[in-house]
mmCIF file of the N, C-alpha and C atoms, coordinates in Angstrom:
data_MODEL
# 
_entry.id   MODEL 
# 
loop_
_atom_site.group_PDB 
_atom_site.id 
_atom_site.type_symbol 
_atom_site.label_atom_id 
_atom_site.label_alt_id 
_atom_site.label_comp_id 
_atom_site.label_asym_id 
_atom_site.label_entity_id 
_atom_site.label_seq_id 
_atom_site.pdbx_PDB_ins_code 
_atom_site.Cartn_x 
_atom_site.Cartn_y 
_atom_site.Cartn_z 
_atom_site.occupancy 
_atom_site.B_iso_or_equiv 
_atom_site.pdbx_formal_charge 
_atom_site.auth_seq_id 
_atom_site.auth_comp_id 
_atom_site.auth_asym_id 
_atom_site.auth_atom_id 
_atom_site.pdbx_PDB_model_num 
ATOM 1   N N  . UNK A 1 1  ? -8.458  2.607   -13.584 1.00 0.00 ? 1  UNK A N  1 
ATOM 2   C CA . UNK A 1 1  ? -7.694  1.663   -12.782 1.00 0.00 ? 1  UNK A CA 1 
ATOM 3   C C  . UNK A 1 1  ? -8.431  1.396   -11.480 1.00 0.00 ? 1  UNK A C  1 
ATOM 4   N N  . UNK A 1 2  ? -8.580  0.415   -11.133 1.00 0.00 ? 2  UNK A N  1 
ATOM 5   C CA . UNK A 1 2  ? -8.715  -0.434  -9.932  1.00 0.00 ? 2  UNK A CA 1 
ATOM 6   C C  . UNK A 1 2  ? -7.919  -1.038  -8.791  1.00 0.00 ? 2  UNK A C  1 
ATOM 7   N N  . UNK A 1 3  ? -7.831  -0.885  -7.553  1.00 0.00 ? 3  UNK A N  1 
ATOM 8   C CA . UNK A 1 3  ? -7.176  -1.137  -6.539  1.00 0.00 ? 3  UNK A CA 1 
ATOM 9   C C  . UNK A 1 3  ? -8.150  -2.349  -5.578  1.00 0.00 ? 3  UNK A C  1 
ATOM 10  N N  . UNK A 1 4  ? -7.915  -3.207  -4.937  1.00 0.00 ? 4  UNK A N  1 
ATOM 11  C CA . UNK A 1 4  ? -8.347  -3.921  -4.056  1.00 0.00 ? 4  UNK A CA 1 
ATOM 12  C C  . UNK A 1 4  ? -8.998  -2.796  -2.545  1.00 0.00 ? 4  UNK A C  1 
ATOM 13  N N  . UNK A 1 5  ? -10.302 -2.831  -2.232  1.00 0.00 ? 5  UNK A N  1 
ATOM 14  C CA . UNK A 1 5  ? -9.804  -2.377  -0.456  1.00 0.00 ? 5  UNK A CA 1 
ATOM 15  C C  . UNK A 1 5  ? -9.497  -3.271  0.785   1.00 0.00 ? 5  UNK A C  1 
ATOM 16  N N  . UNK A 1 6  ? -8.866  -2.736  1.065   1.00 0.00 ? 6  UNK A N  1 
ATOM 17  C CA . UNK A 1 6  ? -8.149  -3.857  2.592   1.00 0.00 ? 6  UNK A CA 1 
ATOM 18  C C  . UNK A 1 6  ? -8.661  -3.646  3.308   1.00 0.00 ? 6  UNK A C  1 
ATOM 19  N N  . UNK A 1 7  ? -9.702  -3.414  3.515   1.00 0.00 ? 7  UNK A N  1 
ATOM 20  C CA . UNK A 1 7  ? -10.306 -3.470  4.372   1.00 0.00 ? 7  UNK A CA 1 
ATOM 21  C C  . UNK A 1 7  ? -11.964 -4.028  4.416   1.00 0.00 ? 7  UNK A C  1 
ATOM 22  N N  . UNK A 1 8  ? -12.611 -4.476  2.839   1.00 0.00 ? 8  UNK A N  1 
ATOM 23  C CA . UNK A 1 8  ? -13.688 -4.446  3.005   1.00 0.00 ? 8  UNK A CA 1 
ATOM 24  C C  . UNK A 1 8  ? -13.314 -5.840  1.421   1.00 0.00 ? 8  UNK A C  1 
ATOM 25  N N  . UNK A 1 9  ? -12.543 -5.724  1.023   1.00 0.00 ? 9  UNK A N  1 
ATOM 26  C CA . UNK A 1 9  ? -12.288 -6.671  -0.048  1.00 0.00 ? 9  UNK A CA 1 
ATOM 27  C C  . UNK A 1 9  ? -12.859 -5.662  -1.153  1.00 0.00 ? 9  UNK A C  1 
ATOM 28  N N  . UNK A 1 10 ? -12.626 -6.983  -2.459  1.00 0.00 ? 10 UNK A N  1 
ATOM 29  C CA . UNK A 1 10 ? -13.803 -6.312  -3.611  1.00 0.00 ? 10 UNK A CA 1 
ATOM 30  C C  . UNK A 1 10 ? -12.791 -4.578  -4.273  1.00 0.00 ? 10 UNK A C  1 
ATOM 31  N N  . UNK A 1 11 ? -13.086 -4.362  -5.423  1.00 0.00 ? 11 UNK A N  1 
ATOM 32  C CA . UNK A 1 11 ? -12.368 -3.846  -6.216  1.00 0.00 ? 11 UNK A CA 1 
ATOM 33  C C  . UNK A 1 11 ? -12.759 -2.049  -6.105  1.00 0.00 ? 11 UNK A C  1 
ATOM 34  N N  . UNK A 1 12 ? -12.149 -1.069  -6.108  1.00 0.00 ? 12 UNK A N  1 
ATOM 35  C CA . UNK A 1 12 ? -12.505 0.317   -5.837  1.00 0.00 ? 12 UNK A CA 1 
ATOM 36  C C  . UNK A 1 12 ? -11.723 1.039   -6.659  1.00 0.00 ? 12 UNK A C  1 
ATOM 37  N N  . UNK A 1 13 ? -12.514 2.348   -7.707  1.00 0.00 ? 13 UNK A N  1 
ATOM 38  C CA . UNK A 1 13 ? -11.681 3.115   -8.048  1.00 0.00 ? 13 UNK A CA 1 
ATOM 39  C C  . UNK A 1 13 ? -10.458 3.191   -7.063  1.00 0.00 ? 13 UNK A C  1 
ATOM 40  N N  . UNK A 1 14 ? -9.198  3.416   -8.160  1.00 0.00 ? 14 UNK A N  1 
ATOM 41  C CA . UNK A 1 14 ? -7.884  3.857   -7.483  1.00 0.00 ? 14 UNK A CA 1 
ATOM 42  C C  . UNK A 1 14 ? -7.753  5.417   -7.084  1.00 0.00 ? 14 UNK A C  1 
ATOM 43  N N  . UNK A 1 15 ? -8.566  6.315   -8.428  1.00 0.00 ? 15 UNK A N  1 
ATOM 44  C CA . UNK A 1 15 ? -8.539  7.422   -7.471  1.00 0.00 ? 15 UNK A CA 1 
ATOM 45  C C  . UNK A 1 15 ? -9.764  8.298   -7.219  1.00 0.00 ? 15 UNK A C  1 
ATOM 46  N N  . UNK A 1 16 ? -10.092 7.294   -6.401  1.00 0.00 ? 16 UNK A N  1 
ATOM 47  C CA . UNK A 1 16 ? -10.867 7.753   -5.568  1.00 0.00 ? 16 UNK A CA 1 
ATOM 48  C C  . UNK A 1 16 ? -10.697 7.163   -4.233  1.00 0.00 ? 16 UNK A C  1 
ATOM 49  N N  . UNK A 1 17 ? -9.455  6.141   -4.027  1.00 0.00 ? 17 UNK A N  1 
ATOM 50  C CA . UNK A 1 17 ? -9.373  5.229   -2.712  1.00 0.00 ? 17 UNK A CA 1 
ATOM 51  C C  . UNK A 1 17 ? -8.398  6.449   -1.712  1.00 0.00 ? 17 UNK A C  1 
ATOM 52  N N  . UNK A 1 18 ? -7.990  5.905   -0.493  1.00 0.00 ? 18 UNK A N  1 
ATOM 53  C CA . UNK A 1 18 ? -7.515  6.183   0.605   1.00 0.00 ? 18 UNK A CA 1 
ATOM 54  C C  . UNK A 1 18 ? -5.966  5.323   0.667   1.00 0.00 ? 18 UNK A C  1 
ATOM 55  N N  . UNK A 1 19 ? -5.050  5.486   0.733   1.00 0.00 ? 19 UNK A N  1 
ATOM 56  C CA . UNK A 1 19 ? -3.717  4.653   0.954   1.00 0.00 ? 19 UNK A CA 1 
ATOM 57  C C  . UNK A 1 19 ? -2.665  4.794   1.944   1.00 0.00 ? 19 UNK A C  1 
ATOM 58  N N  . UNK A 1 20 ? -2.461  4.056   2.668   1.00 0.00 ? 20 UNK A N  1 
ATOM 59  C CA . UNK A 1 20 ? -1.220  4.160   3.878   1.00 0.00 ? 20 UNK A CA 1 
ATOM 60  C C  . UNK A 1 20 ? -0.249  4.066   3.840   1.00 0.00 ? 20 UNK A C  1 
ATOM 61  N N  . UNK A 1 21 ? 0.678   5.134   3.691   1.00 0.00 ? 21 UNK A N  1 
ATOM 62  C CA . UNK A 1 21 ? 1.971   4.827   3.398   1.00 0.00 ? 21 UNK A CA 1 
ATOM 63  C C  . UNK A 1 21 ? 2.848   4.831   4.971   1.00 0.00 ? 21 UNK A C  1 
ATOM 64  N N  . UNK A 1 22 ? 3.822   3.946   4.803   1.00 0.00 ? 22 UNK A N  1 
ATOM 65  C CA . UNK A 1 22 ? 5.113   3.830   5.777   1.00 0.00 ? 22 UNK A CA 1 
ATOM 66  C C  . UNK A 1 22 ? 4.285   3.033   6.760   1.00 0.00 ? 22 UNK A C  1 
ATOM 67  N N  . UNK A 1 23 ? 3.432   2.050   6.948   1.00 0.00 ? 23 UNK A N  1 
ATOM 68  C CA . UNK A 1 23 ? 2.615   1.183   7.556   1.00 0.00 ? 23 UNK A CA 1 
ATOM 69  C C  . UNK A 1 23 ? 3.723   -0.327  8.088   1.00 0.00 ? 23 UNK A C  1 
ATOM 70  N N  . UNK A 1 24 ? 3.655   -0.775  8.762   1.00 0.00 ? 24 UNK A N  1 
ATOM 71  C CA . UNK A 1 24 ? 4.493   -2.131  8.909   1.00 0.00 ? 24 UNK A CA 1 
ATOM 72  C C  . UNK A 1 24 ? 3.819   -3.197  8.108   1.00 0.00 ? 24 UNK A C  1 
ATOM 73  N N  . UNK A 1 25 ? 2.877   -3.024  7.373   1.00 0.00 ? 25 UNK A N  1 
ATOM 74  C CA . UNK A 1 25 ? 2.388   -4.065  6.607   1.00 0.00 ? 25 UNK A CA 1 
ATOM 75  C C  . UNK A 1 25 ? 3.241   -4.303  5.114   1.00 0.00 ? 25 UNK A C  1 
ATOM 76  N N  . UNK A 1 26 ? 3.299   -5.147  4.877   1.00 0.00 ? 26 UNK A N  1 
ATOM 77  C CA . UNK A 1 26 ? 3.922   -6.045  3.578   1.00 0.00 ? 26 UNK A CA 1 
ATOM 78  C C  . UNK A 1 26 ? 3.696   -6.249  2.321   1.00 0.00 ? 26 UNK A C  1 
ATOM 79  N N  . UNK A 1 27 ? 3.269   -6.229  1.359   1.00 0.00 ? 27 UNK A N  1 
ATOM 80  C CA . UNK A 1 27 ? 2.942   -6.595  0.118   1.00 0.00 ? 27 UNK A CA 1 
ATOM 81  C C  . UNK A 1 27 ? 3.267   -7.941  -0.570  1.00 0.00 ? 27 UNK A C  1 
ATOM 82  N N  . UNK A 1 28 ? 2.720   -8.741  -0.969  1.00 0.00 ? 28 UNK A N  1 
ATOM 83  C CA . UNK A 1 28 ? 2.561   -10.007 -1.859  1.00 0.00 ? 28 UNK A CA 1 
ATOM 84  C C  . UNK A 1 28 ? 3.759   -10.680 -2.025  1.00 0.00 ? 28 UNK A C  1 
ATOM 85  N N  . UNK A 1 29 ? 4.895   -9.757  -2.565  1.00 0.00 ? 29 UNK A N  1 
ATOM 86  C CA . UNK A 1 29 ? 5.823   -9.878  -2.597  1.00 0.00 ? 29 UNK A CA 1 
ATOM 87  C C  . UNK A 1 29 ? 6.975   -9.336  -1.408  1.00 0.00 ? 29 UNK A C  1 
ATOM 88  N N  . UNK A 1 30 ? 6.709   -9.142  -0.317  1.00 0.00 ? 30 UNK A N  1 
ATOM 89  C CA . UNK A 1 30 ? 7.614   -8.723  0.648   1.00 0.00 ? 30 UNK A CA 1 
ATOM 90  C C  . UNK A 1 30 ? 8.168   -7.536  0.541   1.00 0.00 ? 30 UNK A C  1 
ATOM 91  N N  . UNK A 1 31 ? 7.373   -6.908  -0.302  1.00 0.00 ? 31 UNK A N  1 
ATOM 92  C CA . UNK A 1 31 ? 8.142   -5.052  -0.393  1.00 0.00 ? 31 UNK A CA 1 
ATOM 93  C C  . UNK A 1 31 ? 7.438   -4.465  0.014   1.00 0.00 ? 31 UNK A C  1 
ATOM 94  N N  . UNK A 1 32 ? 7.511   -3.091  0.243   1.00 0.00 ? 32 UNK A N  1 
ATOM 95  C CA . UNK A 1 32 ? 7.016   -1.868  0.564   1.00 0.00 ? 32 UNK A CA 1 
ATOM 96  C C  . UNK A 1 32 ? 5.601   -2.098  0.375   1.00 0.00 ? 32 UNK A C  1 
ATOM 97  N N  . UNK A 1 33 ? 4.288   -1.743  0.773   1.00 0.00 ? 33 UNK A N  1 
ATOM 98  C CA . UNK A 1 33 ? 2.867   -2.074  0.382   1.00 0.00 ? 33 UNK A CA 1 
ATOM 99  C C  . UNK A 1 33 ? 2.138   -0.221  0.780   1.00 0.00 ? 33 UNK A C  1 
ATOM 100 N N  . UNK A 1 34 ? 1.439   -0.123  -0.086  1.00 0.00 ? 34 UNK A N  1 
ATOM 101 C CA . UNK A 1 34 ? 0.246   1.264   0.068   1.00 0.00 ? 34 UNK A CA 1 
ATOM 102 C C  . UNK A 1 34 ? -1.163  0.846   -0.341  1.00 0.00 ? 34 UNK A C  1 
ATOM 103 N N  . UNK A 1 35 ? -1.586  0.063   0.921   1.00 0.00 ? 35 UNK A N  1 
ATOM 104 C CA . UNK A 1 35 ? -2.768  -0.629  1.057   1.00 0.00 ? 35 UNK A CA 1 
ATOM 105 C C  . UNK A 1 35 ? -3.857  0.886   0.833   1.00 0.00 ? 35 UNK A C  1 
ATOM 106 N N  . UNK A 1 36 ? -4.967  0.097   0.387   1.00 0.00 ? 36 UNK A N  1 
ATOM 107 C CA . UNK A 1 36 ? -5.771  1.111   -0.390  1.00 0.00 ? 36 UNK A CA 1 
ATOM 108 C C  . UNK A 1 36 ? -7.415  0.594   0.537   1.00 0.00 ? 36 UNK A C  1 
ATOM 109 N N  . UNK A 1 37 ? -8.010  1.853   0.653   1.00 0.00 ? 37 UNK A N  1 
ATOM 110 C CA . UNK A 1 37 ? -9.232  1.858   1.188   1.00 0.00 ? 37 UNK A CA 1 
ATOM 111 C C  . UNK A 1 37 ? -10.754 2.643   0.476   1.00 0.00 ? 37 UNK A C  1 
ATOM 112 N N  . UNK A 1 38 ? -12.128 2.506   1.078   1.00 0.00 ? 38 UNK A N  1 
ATOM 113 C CA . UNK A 1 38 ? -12.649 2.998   0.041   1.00 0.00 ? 38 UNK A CA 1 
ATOM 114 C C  . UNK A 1 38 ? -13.112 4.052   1.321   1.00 0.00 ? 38 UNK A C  1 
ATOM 115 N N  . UNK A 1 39 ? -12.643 4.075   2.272   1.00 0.00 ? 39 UNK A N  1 
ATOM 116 C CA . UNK A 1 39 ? -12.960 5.459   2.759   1.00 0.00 ? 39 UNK A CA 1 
ATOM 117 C C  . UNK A 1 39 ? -11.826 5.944   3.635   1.00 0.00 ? 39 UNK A C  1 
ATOM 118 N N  . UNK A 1 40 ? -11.829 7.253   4.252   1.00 0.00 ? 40 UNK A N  1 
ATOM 119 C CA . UNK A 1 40 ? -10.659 7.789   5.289   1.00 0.00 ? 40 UNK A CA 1 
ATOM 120 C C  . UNK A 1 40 ? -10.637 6.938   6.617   1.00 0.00 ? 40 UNK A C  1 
ATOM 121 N N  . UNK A 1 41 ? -11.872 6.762   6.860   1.00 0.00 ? 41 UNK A N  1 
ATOM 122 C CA . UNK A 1 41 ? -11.862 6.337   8.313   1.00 0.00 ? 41 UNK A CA 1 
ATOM 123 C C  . UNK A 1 41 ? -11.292 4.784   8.503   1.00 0.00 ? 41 UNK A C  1 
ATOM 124 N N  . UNK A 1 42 ? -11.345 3.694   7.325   1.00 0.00 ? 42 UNK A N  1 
ATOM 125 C CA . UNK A 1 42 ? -11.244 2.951   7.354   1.00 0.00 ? 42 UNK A CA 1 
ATOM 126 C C  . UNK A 1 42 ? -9.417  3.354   6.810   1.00 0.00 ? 42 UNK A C  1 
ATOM 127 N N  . UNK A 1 43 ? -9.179  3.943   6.342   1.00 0.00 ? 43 UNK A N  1 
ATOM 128 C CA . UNK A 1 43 ? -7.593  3.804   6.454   1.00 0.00 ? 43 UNK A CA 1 
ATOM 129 C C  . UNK A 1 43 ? -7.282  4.638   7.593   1.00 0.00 ? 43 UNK A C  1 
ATOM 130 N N  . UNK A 1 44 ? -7.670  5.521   8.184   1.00 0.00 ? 44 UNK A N  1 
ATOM 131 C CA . UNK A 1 44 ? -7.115  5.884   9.132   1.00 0.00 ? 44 UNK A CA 1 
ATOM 132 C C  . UNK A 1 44 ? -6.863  5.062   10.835  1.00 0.00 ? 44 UNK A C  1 
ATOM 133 N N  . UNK A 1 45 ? -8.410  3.954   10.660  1.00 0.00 ? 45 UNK A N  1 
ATOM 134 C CA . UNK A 1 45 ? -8.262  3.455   11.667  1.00 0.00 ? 45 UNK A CA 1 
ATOM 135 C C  . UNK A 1 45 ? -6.798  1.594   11.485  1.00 0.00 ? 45 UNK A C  1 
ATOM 136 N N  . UNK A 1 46 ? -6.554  1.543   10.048  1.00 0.00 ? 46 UNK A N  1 
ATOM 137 C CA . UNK A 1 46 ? -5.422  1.092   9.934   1.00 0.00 ? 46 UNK A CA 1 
ATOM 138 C C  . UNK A 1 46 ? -4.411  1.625   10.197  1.00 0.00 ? 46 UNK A C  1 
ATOM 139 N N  . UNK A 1 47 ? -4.242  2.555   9.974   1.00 0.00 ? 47 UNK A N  1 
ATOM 140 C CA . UNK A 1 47 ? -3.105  3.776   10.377  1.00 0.00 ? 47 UNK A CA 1 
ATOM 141 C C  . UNK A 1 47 ? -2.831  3.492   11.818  1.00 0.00 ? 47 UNK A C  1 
ATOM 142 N N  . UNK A 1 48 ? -3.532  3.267   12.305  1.00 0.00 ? 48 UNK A N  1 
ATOM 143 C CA . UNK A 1 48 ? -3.325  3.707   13.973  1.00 0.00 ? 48 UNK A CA 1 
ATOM 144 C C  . UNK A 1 48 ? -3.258  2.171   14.510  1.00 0.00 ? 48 UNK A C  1 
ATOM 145 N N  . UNK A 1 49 ? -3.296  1.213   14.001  1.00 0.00 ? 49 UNK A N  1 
ATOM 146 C CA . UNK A 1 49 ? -2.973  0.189   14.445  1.00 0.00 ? 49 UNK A CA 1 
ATOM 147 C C  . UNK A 1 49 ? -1.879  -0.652  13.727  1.00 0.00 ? 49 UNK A C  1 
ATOM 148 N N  . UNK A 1 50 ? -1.700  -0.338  12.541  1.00 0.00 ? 50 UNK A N  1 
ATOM 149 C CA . UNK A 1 50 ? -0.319  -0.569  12.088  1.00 0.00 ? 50 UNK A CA 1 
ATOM 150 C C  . UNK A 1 50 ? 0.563   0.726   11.843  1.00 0.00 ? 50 UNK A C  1 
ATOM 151 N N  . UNK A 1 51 ? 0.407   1.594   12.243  1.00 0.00 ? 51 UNK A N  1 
ATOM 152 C CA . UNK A 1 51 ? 1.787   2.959   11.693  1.00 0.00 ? 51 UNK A CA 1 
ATOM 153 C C  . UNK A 1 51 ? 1.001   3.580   10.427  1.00 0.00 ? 51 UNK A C  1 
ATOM 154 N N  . UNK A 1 52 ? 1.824   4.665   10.171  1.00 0.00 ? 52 UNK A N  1 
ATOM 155 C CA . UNK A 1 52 ? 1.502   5.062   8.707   1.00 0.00 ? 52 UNK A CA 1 
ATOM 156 C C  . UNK A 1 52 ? 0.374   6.182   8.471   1.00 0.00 ? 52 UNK A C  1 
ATOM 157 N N  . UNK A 1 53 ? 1.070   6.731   7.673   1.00 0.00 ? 53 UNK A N  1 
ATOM 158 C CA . UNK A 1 53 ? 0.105   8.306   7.411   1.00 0.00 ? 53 UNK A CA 1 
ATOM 159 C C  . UNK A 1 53 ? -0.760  8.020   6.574   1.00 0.00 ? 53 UNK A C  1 
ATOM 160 N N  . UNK A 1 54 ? -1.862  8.911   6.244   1.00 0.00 ? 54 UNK A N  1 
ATOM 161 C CA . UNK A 1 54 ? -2.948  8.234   5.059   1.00 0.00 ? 54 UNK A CA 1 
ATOM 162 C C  . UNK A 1 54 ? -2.942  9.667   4.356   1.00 0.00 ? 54 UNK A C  1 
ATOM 163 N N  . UNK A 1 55 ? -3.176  8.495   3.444   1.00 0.00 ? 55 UNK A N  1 
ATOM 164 C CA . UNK A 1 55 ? -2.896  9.324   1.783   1.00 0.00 ? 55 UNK A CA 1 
ATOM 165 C C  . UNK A 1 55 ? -4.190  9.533   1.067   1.00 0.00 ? 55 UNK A C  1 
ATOM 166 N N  . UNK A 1 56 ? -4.669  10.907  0.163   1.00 0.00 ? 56 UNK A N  1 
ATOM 167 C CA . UNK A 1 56 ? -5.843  10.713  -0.997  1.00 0.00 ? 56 UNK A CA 1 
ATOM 168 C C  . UNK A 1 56 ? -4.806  10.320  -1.812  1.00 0.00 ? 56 UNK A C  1 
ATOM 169 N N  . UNK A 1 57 ? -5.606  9.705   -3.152  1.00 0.00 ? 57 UNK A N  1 
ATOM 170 C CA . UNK A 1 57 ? -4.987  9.175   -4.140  1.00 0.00 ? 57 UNK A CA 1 
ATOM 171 C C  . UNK A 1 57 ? -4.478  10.283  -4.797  1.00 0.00 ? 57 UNK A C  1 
ATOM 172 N N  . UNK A 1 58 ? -4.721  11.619  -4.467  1.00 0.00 ? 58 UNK A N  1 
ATOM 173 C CA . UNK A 1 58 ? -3.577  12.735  -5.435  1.00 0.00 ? 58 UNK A CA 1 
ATOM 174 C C  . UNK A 1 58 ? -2.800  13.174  -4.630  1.00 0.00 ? 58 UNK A C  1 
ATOM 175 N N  . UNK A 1 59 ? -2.455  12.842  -3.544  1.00 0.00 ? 59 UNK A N  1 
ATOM 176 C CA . UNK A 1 59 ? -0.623  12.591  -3.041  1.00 0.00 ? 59 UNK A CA 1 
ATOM 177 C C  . UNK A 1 59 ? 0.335   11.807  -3.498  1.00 0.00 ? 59 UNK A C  1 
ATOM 178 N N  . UNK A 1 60 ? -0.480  10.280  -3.821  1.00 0.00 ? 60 UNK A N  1 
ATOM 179 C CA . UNK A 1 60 ? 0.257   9.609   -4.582  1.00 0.00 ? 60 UNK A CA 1 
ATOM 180 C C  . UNK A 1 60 ? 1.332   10.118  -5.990  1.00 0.00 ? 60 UNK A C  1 
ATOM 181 N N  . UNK A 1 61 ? 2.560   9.846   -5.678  1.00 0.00 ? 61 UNK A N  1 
ATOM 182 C CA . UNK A 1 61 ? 3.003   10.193  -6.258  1.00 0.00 ? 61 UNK A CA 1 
ATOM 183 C C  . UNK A 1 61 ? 4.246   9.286   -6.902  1.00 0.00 ? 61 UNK A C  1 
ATOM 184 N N  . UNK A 1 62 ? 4.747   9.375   -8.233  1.00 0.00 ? 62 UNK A N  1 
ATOM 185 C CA . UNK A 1 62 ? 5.821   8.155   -8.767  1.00 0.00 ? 62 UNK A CA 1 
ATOM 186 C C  . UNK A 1 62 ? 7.119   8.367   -7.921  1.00 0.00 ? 62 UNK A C  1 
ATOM 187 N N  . UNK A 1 63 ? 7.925   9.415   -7.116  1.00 0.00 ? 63 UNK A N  1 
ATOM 188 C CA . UNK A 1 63 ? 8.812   9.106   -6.142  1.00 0.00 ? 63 UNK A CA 1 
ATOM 189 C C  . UNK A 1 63 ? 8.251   8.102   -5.103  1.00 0.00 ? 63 UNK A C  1 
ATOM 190 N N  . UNK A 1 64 ? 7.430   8.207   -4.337  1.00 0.00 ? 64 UNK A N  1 
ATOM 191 C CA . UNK A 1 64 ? 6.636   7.378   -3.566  1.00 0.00 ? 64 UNK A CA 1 
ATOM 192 C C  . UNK A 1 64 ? 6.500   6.509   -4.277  1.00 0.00 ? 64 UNK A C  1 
ATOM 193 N N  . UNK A 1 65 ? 5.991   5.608   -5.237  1.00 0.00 ? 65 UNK A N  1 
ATOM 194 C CA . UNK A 1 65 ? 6.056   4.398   -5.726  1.00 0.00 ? 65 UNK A CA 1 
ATOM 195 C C  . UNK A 1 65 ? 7.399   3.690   -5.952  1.00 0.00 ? 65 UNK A C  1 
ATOM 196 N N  . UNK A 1 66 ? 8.127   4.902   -6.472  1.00 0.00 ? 66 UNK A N  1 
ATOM 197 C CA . UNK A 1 66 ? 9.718   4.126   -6.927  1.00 0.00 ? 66 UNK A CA 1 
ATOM 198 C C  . UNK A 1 66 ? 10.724  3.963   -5.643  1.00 0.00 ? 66 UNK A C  1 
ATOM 199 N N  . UNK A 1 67 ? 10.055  4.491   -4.291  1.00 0.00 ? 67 UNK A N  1 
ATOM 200 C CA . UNK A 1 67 ? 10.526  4.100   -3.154  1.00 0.00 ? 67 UNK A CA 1 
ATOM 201 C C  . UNK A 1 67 ? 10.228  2.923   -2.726  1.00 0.00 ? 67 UNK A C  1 
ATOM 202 N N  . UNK A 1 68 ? 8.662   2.504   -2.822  1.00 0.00 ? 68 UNK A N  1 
ATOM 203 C CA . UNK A 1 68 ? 7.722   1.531   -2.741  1.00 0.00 ? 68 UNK A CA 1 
ATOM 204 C C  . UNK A 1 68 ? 8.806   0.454   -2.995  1.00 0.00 ? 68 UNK A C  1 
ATOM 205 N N  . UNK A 1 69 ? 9.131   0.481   -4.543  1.00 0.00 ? 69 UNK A N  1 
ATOM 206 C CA . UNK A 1 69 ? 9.728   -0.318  -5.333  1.00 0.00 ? 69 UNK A CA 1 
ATOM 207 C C  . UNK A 1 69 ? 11.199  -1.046  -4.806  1.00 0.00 ? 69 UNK A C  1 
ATOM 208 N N  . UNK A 1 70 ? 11.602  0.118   -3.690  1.00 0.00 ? 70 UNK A N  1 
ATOM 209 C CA . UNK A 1 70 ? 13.407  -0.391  -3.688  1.00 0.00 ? 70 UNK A CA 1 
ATOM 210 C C  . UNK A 1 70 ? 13.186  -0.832  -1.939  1.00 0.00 ? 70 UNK A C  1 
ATOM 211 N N  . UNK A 1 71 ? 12.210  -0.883  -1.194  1.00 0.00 ? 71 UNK A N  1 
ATOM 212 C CA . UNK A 1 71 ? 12.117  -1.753  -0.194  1.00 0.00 ? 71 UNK A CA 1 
ATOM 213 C C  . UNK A 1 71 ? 11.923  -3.345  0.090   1.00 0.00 ? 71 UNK A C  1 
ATOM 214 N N  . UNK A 1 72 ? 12.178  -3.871  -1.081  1.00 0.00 ? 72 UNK A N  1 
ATOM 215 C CA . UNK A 1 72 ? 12.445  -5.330  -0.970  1.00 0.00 ? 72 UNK A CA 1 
ATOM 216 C C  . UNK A 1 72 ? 12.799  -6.114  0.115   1.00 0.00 ? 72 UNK A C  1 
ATOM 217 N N  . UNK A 1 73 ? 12.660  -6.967  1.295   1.00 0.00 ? 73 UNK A N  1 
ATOM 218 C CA . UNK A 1 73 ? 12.859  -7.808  2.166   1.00 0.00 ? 73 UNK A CA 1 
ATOM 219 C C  . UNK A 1 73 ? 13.489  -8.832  1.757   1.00 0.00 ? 73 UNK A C  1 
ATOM 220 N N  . UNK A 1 74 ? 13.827  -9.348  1.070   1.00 0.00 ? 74 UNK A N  1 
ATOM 221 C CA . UNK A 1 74 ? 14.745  -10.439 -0.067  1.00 0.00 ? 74 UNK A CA 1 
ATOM 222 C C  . UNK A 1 74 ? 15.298  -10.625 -1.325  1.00 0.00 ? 74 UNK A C  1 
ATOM 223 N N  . UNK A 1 75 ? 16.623  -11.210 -1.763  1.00 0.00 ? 75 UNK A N  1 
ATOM 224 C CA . UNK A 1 75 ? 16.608  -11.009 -2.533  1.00 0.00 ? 75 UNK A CA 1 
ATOM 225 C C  . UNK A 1 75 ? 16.609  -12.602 -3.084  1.00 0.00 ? 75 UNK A C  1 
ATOM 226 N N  . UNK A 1 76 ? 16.562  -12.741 -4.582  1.00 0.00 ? 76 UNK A N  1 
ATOM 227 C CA . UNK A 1 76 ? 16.589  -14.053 -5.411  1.00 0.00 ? 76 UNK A CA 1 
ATOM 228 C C  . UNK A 1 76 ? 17.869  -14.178 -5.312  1.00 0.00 ? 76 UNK A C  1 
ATOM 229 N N  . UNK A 1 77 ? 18.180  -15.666 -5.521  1.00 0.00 ? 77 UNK A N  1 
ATOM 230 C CA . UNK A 1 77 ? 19.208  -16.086 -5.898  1.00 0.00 ? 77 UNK A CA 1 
ATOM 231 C C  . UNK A 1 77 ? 19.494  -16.839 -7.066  1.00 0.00 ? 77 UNK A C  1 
ATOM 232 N N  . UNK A 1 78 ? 20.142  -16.061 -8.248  1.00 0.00 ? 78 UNK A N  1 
ATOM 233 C CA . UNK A 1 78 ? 20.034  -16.700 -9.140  1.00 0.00 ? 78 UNK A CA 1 
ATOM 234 C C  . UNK A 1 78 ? 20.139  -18.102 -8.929  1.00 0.00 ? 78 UNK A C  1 
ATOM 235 N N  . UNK A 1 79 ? 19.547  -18.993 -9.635  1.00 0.00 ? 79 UNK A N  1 
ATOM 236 C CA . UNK A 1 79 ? 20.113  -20.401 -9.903  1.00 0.00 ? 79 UNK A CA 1 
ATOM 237 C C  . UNK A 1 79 ? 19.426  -21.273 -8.842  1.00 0.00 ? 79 UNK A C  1 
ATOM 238 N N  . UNK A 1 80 ? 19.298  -20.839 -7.869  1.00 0.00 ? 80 UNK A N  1 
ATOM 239 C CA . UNK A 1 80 ? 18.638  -21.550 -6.716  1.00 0.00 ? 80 UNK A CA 1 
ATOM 240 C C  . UNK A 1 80 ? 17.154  -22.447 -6.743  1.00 0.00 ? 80 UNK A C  1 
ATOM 241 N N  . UNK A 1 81 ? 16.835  -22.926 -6.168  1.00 0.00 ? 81 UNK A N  1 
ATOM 242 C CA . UNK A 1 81 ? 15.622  -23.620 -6.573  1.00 0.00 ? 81 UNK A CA 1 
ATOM 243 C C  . UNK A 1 81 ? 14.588  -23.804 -5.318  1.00 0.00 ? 81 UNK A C  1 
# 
């Protein structure tokens, strides 16, 4: 698996990346986001300018994702257009 880095673009093992969790940054869809890096320093120096602890990819864990998951900023409305 492959992750984007946010910081340098271009595609990076997932585990082998760096990730920020609890950051004020956003995701694609307006939820929860664990922006991914291809080194510490480069997530850490995100860390410190948007919030957020940094993660190796074997902290990652599926509670942490399924939290990820229920921070939504909007919801649909059915039917709406």
């Amino acid at each position: 698996e492959f992750v984007s880095d946010s910081a340098k673009g271009g595609w990076i093992p997932a585990q082998h990346a760096f990730y920020v969790s609890g950051s004020n940054s956003l995701g694609p869809m307006r939820a929860g986001n664990l922006p991914a890096f291809s080194s510490a320093e480069a997530a850490t120096q995100f860390a410190a300018a948007r919030g957020g602890k940094v993660l190796p990819a074997n902290q990652i864990s599926p509670p942490l994702l399924d939290a990820l998951n229920g921070k939504k900023r909007h919801a649909h409305v059915e039917g709406a257009v």
